[in-house]
Each structure stands twice: as structure tokens, then as C-alpha cells.
MIPATOR-574873 format. One line per 5 residues: number of its first residue (from 1); their letters; for each residue x, y, z of C-alpha. Coordinates in nm, 3 decimals. Example, Ala and Ser with C-alpha at 12.3 -4.5 7.8 and 13.67 -1.06 7.14 Angstrom:
1> AS> 1.230/-0.450/0.780 ~ 1.367/-0.106/0.714
% end
This chain:
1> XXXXX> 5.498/15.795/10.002 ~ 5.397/15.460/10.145 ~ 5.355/15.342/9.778 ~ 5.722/15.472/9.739 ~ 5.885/15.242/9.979
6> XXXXX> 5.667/14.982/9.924 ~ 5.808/14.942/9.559 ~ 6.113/15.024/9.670 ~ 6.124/14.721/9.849 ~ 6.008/14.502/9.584
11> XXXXX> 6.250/14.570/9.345 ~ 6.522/14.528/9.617 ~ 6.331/14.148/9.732 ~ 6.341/14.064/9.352 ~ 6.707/14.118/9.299
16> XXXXX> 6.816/13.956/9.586 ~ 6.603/13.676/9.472 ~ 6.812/13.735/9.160 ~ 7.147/13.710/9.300 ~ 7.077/13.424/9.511
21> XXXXX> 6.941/13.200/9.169 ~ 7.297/13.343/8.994 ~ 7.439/13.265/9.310 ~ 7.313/12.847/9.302 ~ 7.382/12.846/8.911
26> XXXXX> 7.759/12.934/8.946 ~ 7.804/12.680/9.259 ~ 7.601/12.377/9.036 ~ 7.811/12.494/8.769 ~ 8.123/12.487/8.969
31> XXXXX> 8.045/12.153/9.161 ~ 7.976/12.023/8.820 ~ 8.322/12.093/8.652 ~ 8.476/11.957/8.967 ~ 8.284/11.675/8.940
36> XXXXX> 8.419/11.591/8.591 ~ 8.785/11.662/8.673 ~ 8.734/11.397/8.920 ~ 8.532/11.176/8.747 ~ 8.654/11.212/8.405
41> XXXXX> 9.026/11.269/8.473 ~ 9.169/11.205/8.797 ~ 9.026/10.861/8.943 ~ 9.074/10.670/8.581 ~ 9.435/10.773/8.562
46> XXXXX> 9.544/10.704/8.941 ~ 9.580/11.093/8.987 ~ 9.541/11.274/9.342 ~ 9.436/11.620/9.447 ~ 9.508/11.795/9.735
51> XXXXX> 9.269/11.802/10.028 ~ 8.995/11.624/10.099 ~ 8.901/11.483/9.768 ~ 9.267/11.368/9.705 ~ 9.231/11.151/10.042
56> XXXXX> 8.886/11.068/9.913 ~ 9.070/10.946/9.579 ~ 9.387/10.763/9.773 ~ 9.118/10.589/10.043 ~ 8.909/10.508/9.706
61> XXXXX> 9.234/10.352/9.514 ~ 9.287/10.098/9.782 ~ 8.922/10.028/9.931 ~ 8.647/10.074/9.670 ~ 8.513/10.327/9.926
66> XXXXX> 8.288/10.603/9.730 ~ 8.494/10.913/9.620 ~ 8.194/11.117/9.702 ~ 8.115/10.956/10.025 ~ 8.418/11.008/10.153
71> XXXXX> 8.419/11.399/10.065 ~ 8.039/11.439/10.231 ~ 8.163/11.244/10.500 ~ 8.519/11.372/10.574 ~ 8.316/11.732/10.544
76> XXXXX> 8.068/11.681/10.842 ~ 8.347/11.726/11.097 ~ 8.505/12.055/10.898 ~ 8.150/12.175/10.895 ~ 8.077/12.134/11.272
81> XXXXX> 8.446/12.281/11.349 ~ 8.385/12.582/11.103 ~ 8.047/12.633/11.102 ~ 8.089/12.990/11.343 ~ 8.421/13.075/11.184
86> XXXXX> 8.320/13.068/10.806 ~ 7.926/13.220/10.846 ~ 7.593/13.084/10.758 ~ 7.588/13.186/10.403 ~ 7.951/13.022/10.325
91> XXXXX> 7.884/12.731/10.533 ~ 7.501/12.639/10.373 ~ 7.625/12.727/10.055 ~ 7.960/12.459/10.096 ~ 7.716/12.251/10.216
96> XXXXX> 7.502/12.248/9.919 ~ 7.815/12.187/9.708 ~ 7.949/11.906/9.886 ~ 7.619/11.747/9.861 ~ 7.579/11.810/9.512
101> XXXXX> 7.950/11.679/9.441 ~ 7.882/11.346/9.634 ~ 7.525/11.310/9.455 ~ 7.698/11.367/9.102 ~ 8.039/11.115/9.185
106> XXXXX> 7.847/10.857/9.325 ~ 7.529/10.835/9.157 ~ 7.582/11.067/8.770 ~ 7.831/10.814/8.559 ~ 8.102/11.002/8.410
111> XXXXX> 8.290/10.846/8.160 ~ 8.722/10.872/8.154 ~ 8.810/11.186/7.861 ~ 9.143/11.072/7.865 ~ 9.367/10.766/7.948
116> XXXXX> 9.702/10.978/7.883 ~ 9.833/11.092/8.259 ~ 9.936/11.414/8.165 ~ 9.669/11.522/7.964 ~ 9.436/11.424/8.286
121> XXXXX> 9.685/11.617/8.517 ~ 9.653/11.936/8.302 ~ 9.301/11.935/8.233 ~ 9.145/11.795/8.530 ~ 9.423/12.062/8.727
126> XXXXX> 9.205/12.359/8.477 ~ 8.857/12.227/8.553 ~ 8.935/12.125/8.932 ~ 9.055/12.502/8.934 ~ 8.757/12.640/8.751
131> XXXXX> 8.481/12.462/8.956 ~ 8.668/12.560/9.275 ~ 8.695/12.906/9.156 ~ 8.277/12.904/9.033 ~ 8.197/12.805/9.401
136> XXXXX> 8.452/13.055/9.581 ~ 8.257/13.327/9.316 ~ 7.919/13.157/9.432 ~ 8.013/13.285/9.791 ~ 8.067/12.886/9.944
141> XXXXX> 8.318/12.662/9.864 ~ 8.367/12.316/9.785 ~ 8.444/12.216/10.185 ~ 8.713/12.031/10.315 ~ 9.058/12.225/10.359
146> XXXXX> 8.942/12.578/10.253 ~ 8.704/12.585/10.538 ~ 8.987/12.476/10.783 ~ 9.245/12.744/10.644 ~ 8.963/12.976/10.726
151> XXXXX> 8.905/12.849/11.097 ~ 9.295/12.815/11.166 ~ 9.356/13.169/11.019 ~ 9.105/13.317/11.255 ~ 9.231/13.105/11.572
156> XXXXX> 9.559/13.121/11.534 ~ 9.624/13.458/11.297 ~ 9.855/13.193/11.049 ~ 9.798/13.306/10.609 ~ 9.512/13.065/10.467
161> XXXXX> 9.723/12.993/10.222 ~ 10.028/12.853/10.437 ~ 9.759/12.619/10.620 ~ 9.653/12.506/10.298 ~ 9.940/12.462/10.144
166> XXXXX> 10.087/12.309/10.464 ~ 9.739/12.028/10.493 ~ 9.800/11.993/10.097 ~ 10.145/11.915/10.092 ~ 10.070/11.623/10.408
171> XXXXX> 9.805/11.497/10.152 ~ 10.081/11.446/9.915 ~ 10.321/11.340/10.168 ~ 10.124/11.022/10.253 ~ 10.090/10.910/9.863
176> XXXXX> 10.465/10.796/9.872 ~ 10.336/10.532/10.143 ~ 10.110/10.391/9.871 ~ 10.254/10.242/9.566 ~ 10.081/10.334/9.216
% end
């Protein structure tokens, strides 16, 4: 019987071992694409996201300061706000994305795929969505405002997706300040 449970519980260790490997491929994969809408399509045609990495890419148009840098660093306090509201799992696995995504910005060169504006919107729009999507599979995120629709939807009992779109559209708001 003892033999039973023993292998039981092995086969139940290996495939949560399992689903935590799929789990860090999907995020790496997801960082990754993000990464390259960035990278590849956004910054070399002056284009903005929302959240953090769009006020990453509007404080990098106008400073020189580090797309990625600014992410990690914008991310500390949304980390330390939302750390009990979002759970350890979402919150170490965010973590590990946002450090991945300033390690390959900063430090992996990725060349422009397009100089045509719209072409960037559309396909840095697909693979920003993707790799957003790959981490939200992954169980974590890509930080910034998805962790603080989660912490003002449990505070204040407001949709995640009015918060978002509400810190989003202020994002947006401030790029008519700053002329192309």
C-alpha cells in the first residue's frame, strides 16, 4: 500500500515539475514576442503602447533613458503595492517576465522589421497582444497596469478592465503634450 502512494506521489511531483517548465516556456516565449514588438516595431517608428511600457517608450523618446529600465523600474512599486492582492505565483512569475523583458530590450539587439508606421502599429499591436496573452496563459503577466487593475478591482470592487482602460487612455492622454 505504502508502495501505492509512494508512486502515486511521484508521478504527481513529476507533472507538476512538468507544468511549471511549460509554464516558464510560454512566459519566455511571451516576454520574447513582446520584446520584439517593442524592439522591432514600436520604438523605431515613434509608436506608444499603453501602460507602463508606452511611458517607458514616451520617457525613452525624449531622454535616452532605457525602455527596459524604465519597465523593471516603474514595476518595483506595482510589485510592492500588489504583491498580496495578485498572489505569489502571479507576482514571481510577473516578476520573472519583467526581468526577462528588461534583460532582452536593453542588452539582446533587435533590429527595426519595418520603417512603414502602420505596418509597425498592426504587427507590433498582434505580437504585443500575443506575448501578453503567452504570459497571462503562463499564469503571470507582463507587470505594470494589469497588476494595478487587479489591486484596484479588489480594493475598490471597480471592472479590471475600466481601470485599465481608464490608466491606458491617461497614457495616451499625455502623448498630445509631446510633439512627434
Amino acid at each position: 500500500m505504502r508502495r501505492l502512494h509512494a508512486a502515486a506521489r511521484a508521478k504527481r511531483g513529476a507533472g507538476h515539475l512538468l507544468s511549471f517548465v511549460f509554464r516558464i516556456l510560454l512566459l519566455c516565449l511571451g516576454t520574447a514576442l513582446f520584446a520584439v514588438a517593442v524592439e522591432g516595431f514600436y520604438k523605431p517608428n515613434v509608436l506608444l503602447s499603453g501602460g507602463v511600457t508606452g511611458t517607458s517608450l514616451l520617457i525613452n523618446r525624449f531622454t535616452g533613458f532605457p525602455v527596459g529600465l524604465g519597465v523593471l523600474l516603474f514595476n518595483i512599486p506595482v510589485f510592492l503595492l500588489g504583491f498580496r492582492d495578485v498572489g505569489r505565483r502571479f507576482a514571481l512569475l510577473s516578476a520573472t517576465g519583467v526581468g526577462l523583458f528588461w534583460l532582452l530590450v536593453d542588452f539582446v539587439p533587435i533590429a527595426p522589421l519595418t520603417q512603414e508606421p502602420m505596418l509597425a502599429a498592426i504587427f507590433g499591436g498582434v505580437l504585443a497582444g500575443l506575448g501578453s496573452s503567452l504570459a497571462i496563459r503562463a499564469g503571470g503577466s507582463l507587470g505594470g497596469f494589469d497588476i494595478l487593475g487587479v489591486v484596484v478591482n479588489r480594493r475598490f470592487s471597480t471592472g479590471v478592465g475600466e481601470v485599465l482602460m481608464t490608466l491606458n487612455g491617461m497614457t495616451l492622454f499625455f502623448t498630445l503634450f509631446f510633439p512627434r
